[in-house]
C-alpha positions in Angstrom: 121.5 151.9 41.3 121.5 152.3 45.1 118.1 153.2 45.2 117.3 150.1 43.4 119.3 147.4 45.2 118.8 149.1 48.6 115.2 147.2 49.0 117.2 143.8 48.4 119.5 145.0 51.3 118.7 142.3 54.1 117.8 143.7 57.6 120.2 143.9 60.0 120.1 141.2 62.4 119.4 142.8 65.3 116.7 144.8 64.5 114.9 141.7 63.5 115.6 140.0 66.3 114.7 142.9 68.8 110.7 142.3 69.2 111.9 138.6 70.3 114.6 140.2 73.4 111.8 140.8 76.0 110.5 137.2 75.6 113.9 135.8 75.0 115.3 137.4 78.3 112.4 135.6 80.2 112.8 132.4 78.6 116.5 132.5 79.7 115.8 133.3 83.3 113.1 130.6 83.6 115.2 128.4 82.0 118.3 129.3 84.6 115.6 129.1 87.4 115.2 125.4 86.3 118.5 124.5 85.7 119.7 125.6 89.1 116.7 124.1 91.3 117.5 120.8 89.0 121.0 121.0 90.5 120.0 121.2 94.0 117.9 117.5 93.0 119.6 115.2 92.1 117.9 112.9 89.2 115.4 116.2 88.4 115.3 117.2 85.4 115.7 120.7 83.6 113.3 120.5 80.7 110.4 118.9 83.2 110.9 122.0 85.7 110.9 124.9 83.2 107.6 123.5 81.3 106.2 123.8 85.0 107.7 126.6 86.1 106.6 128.1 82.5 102.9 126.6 83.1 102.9 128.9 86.6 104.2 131.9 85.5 101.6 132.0 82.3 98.5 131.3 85.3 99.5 133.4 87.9 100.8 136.4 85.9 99.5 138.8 83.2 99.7 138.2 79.6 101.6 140.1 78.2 102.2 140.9 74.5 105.6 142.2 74.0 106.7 138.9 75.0 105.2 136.6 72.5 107.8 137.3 69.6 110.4 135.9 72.0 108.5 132.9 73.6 107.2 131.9 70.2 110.7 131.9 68.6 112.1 129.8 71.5 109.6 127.4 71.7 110.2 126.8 67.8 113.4 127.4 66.7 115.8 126.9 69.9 113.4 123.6 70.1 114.5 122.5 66.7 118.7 122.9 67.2 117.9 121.5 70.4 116.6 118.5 68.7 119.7 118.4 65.8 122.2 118.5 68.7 120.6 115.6 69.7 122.1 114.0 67.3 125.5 114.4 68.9 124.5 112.5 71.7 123.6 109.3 69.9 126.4 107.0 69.4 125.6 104.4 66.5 128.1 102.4 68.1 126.1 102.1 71.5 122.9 101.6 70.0 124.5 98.4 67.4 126.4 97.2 70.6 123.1 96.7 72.5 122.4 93.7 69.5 119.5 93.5 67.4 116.7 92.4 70.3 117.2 95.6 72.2 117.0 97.3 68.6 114.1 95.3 67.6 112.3 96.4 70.3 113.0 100.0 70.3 111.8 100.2 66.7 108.5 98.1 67.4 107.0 100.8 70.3 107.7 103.4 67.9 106.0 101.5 65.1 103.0 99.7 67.1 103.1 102.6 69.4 102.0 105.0 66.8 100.5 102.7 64.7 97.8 101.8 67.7 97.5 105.1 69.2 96.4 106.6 65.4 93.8 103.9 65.8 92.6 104.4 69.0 93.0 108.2 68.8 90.3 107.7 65.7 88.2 105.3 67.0 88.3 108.3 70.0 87.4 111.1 67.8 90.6 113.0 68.2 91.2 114.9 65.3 94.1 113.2 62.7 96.6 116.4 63.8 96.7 115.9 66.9 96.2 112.2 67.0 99.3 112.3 65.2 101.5 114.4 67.6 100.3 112.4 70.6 101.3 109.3 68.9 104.8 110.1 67.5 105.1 112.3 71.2 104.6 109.5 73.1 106.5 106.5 71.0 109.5 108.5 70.0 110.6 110.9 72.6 108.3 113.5 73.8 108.3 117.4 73.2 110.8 116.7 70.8 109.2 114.5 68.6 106.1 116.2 68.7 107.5 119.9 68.0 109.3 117.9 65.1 106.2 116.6 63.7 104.3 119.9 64.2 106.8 120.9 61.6 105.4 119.2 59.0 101.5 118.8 60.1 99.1 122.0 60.1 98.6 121.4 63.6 97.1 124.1 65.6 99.7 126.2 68.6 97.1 124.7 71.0 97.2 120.9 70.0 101.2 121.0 70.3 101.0 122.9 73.6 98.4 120.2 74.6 100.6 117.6 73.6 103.6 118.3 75.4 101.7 119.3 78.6 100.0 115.6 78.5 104.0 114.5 77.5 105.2 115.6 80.7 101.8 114.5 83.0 102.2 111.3 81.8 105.9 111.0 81.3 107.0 112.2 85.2 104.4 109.9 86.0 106.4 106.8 85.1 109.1 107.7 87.0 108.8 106.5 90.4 105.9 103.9 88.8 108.4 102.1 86.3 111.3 101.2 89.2 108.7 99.8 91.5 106.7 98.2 88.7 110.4 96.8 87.9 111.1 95.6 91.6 106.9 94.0 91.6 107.7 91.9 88.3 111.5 90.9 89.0 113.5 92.4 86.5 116.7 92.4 86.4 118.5 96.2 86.2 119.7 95.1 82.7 115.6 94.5 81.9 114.9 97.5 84.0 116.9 99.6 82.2 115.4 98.5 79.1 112.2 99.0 80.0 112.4 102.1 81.2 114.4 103.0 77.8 111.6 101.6 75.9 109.3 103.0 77.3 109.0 106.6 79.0 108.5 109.2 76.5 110.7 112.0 77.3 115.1 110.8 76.9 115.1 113.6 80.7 112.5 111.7 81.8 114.4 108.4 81.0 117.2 109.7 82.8 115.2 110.1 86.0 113.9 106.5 85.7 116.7 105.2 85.1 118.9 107.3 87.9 116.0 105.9 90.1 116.5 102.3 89.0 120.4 102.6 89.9 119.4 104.1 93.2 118.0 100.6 94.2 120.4 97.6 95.7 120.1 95.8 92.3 120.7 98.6 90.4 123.9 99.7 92.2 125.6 96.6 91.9 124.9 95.7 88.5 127.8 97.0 85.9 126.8 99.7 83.7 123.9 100.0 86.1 120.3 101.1 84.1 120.8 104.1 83.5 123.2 103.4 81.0 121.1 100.9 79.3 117.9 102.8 79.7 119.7 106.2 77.8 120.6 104.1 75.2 117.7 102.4 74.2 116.0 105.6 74.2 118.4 106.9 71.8 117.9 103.8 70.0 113.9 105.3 69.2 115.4 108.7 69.0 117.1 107.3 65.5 113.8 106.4 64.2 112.8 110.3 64.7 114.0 111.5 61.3 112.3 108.8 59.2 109.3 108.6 61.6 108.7 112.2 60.2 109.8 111.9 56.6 107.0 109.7 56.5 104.6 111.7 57.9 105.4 114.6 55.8 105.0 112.3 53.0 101.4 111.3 54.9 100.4 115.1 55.4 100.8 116.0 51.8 98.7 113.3 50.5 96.1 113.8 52.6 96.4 117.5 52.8 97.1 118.2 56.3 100.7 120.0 55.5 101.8 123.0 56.5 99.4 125.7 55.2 102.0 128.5 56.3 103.0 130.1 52.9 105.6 128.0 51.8 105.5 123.6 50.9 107.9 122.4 53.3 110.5 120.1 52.8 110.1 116.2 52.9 112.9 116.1 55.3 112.9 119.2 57.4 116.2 121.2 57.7 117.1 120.7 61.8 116.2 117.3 61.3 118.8 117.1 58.5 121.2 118.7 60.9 120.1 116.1 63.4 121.5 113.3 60.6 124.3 115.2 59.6 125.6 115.3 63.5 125.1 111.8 64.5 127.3 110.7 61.2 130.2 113.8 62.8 129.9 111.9 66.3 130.2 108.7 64.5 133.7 109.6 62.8 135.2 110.2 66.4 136.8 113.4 65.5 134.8 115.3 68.3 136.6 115.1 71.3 134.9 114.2 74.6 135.0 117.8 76.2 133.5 119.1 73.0 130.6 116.8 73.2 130.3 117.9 76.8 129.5 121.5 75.8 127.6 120.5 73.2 125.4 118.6 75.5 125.2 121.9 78.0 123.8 124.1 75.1 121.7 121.7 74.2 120.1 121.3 77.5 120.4 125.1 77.7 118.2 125.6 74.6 115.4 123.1 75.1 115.1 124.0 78.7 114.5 127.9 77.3 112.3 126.3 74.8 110.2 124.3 77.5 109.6 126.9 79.6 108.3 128.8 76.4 105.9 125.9 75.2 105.1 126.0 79.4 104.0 129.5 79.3 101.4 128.7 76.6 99.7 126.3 78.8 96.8 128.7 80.3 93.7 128.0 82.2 91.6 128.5 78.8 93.6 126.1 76.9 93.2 123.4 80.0 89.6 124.0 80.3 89.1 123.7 76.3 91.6 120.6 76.8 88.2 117.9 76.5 88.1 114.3 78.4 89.6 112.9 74.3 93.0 113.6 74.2 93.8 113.3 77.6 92.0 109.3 77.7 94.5 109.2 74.3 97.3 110.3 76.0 96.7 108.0 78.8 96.2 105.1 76.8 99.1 105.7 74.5 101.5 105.4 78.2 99.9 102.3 78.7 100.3 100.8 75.2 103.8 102.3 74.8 104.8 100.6 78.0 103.1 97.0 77.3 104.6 96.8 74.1 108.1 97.8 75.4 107.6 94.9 78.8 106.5 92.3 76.6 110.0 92.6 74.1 112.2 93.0 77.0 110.9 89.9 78.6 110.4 88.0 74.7 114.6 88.9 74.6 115.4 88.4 77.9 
């Protein structure tokens, strides 16, 4: 009898887990590296240092093998709780309190965002994978979204790494560029804040837009400031994440683009469940404010290990194979993205 069941016997954890230590150990010192030169700036953000600091350390170093099992299982799985404790940050009650224009507009740059990127990406001749992380990267809320819809899509390691390197190009861009686009047209910090909501891709990036917006006169002395409004719209699009990619399972499987990994996955993956599951638990109000605070640290713990992981995968072949097409995509898609979110701010305004 023990002979027989003693195949069934699950391995023990930690001898599973022991080809992914090396890589996991260097994903946590990049990511502390990060997290302490992001205290030393103020309005820098975590994730957008490790993907760089991860993007340098893959290009100046040597590859090296034993750490793959580690990287690889950071840059998927500590991505994906990062993205379900999301969840805990998004207050229903915020989002509903911000009235349905603000909401309107959130959900029509997700929805025209992707909608004319898919287009555009096609009439480019990007292929429909990574067209499709591009888009729902860009409209929703950067690595995030992508690594979510990579879940779902048989995308190749490459177009995701692609994606979120173009994610964070293109996103720190619009930092300084959105508050003195804001100042040029006349907005208001309210509008600012909106805009900036609406519109950058990543919700650290929006942070950093927005902190920048509050640094100004206006933004000081407005109550609230933009930050606040800017962090909440973005959540606002970060809501639309789960059903975003519910569809596009649904999509994948027609089309037959799904996962070709062994197994048929879920309509609704599992973190993304989790991710629903959590904002209904912050709804109810039982979670106290200090436990939302550490929930928030270890979140920004594991997707800043799970940034410099995806960085590390960005190497000089992979930019060089990179092609004019997804990059004019990308480019286009910022644009779009932030026309679309301008021209509802000022329609509710």
């Amino acid at each position: 009898m023990v002979a027989v069941l003693s195949p069934l016997r699950p391995e023990p954890l930690l001898r599973r887990m022991r080809p992914a230590v090396p890589g996991l150990l260097v994903g946590a010192a990049g990511a502390a590296v990060a997290l302490a030169a992001a205290g030393l700036f103020p309005g820098a953000s975590p994730l957008l240092i490790a993907i760089v600091l991860g993007v340098v350390v893959a290009n100046i170093g040597p590859h090296l093998a034993v750490l793959e099992p580690g990287l690889t299982l950071a840059s998927k799985h500590l991505l994906r709780i990062g993205v379900a404790l999301l969840g805990l940050q998004l207050a229903i009650s915020d989002v509903v309190g911000l009235g349905w224009g603000a909401t309107g507009v959130a959900a029509a740059v997700v929805a025209a965002g992707i909608g004319g990127a898919l287009l555009f990406g096609k009439w480019l001749g990007v292929g429909w994978t990574e067209r499709m992380l591009i888009a729902c990267g860009f409209s929703i809320c950067g690595a995030a979204a992508a690594a979510a819809v990579d879940g779902v899509i048989d995308a190749r390691k490459r177009e995701l790494v692609t994606t979120v390197a173009l994610v964070v190009v293109f996103g720190t861009a619009m930092i300084p560029l959105l508050p003195a686009l804001s100042g040029a047209l006349g907005l208001d910090s309210t509008e600012a804040g909106m805009w900036a909501g609406a519109a950058v891709h990543e919700v650290a990036q929006v942070v950093a837009a927005g902190t920048a917006l509050d640094a100004t006169a206006a933004g000081a002395a407005a109550a609230g400031g933009a930050l606040a409004v800017a962090v909440t719209v973005k959540l606002a699009r970060v809501a639309l994440l789960a059903p975003v990619v519910a569809v596009v399972a649904a999509v994948a499987r027609r089309s037959g683009n799904a996962r070709r990994d062994g197994h048929t996955p879920p309509l609704v993956p599992a973190f993304l469940v989790a991710f629903l599951v959590l904002v209904a638990v912050r709804a109810t109000g039982l979670i106290g404010p200090q436990a939302l605070d550490v929930a928030h640290w270890v979140q920004v713990a594991l997707l800043t290990i799970a940034m410099f992981a995806l960085g590390t995968g960005v190497r000089r072949d992979i930019i060089r194979g990179l092609g004019w097409r997804p990059l004019v995509l990308a480019a286009a898609a910022t644009v779009w993205v932030a026309a679309i979110a301008l021209a509802g701010v000022l329609v509710i305004a």
